[in-house]
mmCIF file of the N, C-alpha and C atoms, coordinates in Angstrom:
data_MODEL
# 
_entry.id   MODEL 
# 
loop_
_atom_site.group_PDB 
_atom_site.id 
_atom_site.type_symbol 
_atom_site.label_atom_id 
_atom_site.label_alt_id 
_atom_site.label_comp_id 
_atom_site.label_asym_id 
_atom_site.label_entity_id 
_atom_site.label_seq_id 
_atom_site.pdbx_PDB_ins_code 
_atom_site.Cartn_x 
_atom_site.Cartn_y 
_atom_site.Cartn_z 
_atom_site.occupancy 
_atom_site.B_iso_or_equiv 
_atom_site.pdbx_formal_charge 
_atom_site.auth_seq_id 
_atom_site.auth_comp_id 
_atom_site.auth_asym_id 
_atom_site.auth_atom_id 
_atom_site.pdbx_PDB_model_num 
ATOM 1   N N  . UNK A 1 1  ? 151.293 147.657 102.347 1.00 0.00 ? 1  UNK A N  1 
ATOM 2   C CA . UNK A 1 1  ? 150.468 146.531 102.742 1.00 0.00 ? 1  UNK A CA 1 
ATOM 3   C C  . UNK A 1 1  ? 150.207 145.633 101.546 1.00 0.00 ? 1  UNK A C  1 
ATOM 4   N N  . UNK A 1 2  ? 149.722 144.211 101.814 1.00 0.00 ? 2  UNK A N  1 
ATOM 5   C CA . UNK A 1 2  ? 149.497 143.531 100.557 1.00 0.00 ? 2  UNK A CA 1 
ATOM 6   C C  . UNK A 1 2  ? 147.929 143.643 99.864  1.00 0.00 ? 2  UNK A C  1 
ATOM 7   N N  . UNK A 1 3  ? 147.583 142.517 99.733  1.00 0.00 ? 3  UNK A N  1 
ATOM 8   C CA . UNK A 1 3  ? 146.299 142.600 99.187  1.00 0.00 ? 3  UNK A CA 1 
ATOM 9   C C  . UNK A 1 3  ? 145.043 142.520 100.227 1.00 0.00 ? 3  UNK A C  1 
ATOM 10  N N  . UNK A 1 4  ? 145.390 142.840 101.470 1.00 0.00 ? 4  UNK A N  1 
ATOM 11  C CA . UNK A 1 4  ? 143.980 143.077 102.670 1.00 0.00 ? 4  UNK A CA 1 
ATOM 12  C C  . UNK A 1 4  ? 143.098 144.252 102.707 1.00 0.00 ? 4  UNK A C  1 
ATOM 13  N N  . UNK A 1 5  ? 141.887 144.512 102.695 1.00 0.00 ? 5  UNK A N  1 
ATOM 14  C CA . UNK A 1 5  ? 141.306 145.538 102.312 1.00 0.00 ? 5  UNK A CA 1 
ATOM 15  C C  . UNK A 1 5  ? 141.470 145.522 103.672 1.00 0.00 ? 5  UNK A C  1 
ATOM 16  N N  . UNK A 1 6  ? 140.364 147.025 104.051 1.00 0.00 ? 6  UNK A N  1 
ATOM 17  C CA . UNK A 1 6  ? 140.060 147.261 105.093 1.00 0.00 ? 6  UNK A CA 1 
ATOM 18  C C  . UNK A 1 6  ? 139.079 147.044 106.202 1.00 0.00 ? 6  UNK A C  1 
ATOM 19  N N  . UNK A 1 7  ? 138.141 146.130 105.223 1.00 0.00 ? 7  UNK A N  1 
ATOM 20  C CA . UNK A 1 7  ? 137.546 145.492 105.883 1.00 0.00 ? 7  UNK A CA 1 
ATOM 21  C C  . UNK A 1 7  ? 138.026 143.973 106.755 1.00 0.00 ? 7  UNK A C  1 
ATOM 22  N N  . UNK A 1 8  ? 139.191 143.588 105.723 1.00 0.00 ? 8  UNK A N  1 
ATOM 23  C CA . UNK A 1 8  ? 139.646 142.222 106.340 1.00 0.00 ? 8  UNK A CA 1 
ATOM 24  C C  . UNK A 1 8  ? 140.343 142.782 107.510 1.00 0.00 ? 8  UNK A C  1 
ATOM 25  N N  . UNK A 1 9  ? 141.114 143.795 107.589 1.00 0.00 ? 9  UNK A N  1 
ATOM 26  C CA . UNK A 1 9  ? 141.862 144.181 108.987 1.00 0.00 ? 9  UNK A CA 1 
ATOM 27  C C  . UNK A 1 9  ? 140.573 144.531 110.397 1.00 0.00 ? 9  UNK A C  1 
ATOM 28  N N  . UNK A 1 10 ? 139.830 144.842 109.522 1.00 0.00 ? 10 UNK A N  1 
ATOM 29  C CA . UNK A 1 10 ? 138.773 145.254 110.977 1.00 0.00 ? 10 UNK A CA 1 
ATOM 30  C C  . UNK A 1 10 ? 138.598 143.721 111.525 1.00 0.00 ? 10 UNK A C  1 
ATOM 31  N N  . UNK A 1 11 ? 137.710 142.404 110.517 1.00 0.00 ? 11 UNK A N  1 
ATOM 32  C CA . UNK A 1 11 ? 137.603 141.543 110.819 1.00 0.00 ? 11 UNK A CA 1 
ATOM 33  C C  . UNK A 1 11 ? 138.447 141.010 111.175 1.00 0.00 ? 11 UNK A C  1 
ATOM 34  N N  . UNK A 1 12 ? 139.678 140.634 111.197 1.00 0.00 ? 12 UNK A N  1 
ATOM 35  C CA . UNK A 1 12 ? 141.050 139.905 111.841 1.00 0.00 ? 12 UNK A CA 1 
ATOM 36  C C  . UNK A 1 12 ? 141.358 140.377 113.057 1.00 0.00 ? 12 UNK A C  1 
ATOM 37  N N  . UNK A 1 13 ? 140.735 141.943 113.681 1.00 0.00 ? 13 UNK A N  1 
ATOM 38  C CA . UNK A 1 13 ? 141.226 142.480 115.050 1.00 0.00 ? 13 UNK A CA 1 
ATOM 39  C C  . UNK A 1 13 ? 140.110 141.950 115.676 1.00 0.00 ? 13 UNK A C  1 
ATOM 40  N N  . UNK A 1 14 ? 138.750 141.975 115.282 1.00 0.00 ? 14 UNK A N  1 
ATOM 41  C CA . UNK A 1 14 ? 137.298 141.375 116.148 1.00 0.00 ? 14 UNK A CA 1 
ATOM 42  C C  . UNK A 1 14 ? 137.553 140.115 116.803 1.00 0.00 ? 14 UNK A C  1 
ATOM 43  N N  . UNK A 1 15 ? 137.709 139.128 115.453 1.00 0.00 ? 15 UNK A N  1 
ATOM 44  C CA . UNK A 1 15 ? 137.742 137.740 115.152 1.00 0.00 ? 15 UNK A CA 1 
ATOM 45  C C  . UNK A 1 15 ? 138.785 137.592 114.735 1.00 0.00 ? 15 UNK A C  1 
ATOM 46  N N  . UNK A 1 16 ? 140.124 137.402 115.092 1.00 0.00 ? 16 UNK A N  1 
ATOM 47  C CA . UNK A 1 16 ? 141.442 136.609 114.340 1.00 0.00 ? 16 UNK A CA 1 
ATOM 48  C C  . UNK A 1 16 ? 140.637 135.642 113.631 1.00 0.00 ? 16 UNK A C  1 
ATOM 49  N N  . UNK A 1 17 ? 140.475 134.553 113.903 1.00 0.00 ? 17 UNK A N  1 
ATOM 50  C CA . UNK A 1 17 ? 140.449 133.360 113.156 1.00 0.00 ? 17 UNK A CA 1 
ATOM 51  C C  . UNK A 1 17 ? 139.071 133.158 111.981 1.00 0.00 ? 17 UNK A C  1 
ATOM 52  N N  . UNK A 1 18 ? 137.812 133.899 112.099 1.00 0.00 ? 18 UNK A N  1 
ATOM 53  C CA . UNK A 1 18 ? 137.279 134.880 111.382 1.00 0.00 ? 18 UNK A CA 1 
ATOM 54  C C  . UNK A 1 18 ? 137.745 135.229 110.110 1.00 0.00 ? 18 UNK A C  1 
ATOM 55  N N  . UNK A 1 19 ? 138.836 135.952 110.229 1.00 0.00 ? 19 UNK A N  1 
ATOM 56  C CA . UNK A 1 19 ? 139.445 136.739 109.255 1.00 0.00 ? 19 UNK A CA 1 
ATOM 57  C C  . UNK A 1 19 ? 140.319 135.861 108.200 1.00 0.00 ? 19 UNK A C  1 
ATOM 58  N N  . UNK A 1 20 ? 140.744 135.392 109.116 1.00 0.00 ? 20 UNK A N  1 
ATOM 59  C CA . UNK A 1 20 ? 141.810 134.020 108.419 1.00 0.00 ? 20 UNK A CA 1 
ATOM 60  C C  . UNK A 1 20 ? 141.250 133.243 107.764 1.00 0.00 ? 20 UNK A C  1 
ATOM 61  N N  . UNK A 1 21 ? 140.267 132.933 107.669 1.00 0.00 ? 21 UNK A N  1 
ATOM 62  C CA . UNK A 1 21 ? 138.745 131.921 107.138 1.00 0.00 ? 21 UNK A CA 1 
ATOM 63  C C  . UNK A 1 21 ? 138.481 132.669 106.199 1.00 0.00 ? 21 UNK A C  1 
ATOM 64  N N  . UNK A 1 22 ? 137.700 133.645 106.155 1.00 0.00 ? 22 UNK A N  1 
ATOM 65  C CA . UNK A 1 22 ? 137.591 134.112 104.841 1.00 0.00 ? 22 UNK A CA 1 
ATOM 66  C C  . UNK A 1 22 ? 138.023 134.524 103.811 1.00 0.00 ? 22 UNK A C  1 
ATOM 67  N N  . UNK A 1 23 ? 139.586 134.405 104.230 1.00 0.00 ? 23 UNK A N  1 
ATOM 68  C CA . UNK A 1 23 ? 140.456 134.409 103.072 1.00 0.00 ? 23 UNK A CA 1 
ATOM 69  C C  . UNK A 1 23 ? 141.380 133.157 102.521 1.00 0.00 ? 23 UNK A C  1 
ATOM 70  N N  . UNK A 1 24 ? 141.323 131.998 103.641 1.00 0.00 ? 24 UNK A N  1 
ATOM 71  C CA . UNK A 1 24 ? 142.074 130.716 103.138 1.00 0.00 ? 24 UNK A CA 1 
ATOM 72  C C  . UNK A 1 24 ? 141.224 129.545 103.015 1.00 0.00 ? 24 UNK A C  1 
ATOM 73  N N  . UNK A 1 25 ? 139.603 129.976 103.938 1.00 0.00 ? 25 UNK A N  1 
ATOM 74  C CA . UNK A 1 25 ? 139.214 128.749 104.258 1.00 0.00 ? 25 UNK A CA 1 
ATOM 75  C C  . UNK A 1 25 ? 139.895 127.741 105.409 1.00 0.00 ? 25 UNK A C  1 
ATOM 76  N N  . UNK A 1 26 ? 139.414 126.582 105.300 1.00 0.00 ? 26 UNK A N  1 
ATOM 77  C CA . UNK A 1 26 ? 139.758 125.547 106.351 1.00 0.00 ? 26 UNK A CA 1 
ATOM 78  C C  . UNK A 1 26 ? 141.203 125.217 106.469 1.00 0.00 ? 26 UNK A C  1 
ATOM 79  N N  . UNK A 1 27 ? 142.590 125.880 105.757 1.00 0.00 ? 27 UNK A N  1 
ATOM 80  C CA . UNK A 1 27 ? 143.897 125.105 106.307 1.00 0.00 ? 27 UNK A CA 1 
ATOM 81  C C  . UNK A 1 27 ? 144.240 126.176 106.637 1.00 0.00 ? 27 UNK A C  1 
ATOM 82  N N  . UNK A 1 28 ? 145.789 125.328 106.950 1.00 0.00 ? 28 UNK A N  1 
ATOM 83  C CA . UNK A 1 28 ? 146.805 125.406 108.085 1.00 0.00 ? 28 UNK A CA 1 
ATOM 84  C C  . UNK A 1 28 ? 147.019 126.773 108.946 1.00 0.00 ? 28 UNK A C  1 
ATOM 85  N N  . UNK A 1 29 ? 146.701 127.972 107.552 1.00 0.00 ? 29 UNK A N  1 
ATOM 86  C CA . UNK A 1 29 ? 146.788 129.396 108.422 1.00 0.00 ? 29 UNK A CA 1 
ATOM 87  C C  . UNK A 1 29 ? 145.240 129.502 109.463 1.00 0.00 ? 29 UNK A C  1 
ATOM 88  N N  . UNK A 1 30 ? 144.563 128.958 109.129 1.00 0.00 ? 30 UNK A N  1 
ATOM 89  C CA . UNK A 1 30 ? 142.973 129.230 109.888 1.00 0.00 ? 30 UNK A CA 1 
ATOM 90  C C  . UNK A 1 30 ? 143.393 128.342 111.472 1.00 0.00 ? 30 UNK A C  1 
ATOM 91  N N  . UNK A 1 31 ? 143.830 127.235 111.468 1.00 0.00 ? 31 UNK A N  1 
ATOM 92  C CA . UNK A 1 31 ? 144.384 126.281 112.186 1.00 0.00 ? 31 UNK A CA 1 
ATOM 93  C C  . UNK A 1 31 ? 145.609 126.766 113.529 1.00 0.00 ? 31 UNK A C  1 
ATOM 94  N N  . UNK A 1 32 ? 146.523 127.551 113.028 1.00 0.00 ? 32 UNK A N  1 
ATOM 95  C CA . UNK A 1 32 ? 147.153 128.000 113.458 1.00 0.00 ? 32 UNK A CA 1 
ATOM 96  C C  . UNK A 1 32 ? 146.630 129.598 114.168 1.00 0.00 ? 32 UNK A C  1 
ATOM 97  N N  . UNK A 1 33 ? 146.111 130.273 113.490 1.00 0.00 ? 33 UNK A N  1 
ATOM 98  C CA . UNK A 1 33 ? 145.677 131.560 114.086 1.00 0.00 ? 33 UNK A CA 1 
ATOM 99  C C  . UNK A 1 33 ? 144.634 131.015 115.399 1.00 0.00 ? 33 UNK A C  1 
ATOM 100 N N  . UNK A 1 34 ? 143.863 130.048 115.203 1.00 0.00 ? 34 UNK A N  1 
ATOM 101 C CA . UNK A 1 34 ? 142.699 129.312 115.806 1.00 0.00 ? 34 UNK A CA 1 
ATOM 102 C C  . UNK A 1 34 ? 143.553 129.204 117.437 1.00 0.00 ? 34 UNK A C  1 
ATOM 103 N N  . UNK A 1 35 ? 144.852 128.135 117.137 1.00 0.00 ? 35 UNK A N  1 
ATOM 104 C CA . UNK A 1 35 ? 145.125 127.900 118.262 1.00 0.00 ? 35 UNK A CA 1 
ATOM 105 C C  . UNK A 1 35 ? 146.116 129.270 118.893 1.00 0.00 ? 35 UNK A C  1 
ATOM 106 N N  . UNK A 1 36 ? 146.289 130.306 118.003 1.00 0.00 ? 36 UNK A N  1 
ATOM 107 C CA . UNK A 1 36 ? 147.086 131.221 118.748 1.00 0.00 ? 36 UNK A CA 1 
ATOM 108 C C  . UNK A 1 36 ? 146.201 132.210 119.654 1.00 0.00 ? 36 UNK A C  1 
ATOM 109 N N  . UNK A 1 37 ? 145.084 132.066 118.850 1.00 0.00 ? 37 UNK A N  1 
ATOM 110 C CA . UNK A 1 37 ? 144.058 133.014 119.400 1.00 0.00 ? 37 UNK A CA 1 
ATOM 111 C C  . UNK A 1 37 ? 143.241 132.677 121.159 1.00 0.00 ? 37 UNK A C  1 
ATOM 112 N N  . UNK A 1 38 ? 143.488 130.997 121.184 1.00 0.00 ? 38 UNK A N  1 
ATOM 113 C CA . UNK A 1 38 ? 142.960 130.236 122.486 1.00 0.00 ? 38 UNK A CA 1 
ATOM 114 C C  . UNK A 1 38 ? 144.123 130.520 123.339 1.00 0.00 ? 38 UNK A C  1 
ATOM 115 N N  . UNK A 1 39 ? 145.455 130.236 123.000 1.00 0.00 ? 39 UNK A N  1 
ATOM 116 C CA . UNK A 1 39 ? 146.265 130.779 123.646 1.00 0.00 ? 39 UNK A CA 1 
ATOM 117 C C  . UNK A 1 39 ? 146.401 132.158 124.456 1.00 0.00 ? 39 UNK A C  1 
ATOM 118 N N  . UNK A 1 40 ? 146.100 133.059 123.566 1.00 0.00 ? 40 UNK A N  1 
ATOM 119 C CA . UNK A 1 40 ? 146.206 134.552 124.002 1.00 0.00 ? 40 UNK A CA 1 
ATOM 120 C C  . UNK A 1 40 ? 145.218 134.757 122.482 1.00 0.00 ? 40 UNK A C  1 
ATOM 121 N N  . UNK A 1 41 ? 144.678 136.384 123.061 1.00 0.00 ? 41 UNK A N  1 
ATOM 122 C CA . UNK A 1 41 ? 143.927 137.029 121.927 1.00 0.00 ? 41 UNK A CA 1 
ATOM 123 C C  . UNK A 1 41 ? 144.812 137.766 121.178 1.00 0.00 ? 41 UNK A C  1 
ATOM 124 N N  . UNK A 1 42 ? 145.766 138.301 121.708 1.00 0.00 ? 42 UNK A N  1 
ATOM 125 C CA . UNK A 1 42 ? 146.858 139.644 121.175 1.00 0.00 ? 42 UNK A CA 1 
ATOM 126 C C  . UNK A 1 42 ? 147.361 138.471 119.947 1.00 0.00 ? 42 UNK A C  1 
ATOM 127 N N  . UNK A 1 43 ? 148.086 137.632 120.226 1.00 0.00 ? 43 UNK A N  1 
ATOM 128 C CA . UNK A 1 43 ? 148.875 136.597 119.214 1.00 0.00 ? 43 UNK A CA 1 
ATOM 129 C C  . UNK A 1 43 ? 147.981 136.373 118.137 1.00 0.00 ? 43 UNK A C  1 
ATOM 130 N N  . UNK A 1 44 ? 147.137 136.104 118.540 1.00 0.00 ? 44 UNK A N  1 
ATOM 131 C CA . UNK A 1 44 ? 145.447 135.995 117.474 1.00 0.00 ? 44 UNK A CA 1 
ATOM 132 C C  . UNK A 1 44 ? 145.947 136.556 116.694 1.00 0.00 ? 44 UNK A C  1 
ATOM 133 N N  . UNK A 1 45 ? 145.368 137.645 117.254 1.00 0.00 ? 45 UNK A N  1 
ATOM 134 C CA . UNK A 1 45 ? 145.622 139.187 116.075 1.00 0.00 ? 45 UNK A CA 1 
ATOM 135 C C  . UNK A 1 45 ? 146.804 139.297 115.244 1.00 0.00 ? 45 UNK A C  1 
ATOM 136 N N  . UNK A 1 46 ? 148.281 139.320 115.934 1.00 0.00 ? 46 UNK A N  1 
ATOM 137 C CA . UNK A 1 46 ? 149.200 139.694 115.186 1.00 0.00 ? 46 UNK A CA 1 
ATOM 138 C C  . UNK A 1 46 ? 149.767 138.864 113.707 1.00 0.00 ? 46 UNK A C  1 
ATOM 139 N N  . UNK A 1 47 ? 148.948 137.873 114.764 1.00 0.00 ? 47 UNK A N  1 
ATOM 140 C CA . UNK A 1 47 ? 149.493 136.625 113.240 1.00 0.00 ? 47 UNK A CA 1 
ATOM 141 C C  . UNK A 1 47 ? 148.301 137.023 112.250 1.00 0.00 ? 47 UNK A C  1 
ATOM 142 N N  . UNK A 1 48 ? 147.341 136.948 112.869 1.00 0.00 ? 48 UNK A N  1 
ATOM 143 C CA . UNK A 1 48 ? 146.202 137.333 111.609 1.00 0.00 ? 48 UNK A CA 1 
ATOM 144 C C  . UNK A 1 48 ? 146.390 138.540 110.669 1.00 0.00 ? 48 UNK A C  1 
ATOM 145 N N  . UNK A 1 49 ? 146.915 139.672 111.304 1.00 0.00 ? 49 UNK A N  1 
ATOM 146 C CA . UNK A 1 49 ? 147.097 140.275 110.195 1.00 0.00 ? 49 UNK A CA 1 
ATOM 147 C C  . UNK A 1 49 ? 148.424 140.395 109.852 1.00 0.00 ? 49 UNK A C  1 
ATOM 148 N N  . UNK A 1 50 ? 149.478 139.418 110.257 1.00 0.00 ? 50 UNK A N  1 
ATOM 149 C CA . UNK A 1 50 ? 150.749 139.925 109.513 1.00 0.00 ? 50 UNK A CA 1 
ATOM 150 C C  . UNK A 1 50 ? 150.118 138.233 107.810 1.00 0.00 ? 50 UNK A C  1 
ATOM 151 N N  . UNK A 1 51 ? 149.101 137.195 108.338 1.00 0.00 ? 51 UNK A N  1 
ATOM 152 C CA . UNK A 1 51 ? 149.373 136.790 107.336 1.00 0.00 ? 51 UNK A CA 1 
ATOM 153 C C  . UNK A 1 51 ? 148.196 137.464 106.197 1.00 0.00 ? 51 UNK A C  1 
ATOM 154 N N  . UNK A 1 52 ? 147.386 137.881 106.698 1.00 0.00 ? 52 UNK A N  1 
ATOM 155 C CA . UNK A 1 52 ? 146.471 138.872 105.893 1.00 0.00 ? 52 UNK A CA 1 
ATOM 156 C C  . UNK A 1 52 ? 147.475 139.871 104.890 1.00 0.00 ? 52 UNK A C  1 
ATOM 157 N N  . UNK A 1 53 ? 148.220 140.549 105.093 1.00 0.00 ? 53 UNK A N  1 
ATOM 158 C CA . UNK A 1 53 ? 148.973 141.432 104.822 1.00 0.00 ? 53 UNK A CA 1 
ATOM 159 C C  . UNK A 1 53 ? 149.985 141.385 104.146 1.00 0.00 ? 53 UNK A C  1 
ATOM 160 N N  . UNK A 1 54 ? 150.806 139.623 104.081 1.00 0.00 ? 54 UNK A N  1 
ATOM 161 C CA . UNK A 1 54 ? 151.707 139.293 103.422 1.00 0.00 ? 54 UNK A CA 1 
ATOM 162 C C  . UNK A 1 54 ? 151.859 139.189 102.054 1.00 0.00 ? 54 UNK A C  1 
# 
């Protein structure tokens, strides 16, 4: 895994976009998880933590 503790993975499965925020702030990855997450919740998630994790 990369540099995501274990707390950021709990928060990224609760809250995708949550999670994504507290590690980039306001761009493009927060933006994108945002609208994947309105889309579907599962997509939320997966993107949130594959970019958490990268």
């Amino acid at each position: 895994m990369g540099t995501a503790t274990f707390v950021d993975i709990i928060i990224a499965i609760l809250l995708p976009p949550l999670g994504v925020f507290l590690k980039f702030g306001c761009e493009a990855e927060f933006w994108i998880c945002l609208i994947l997450t309105l889309f579907g919740y599962l997509p939320g998630i997966i993107y949130a933590i594959y970019i958490l994790t990268k």
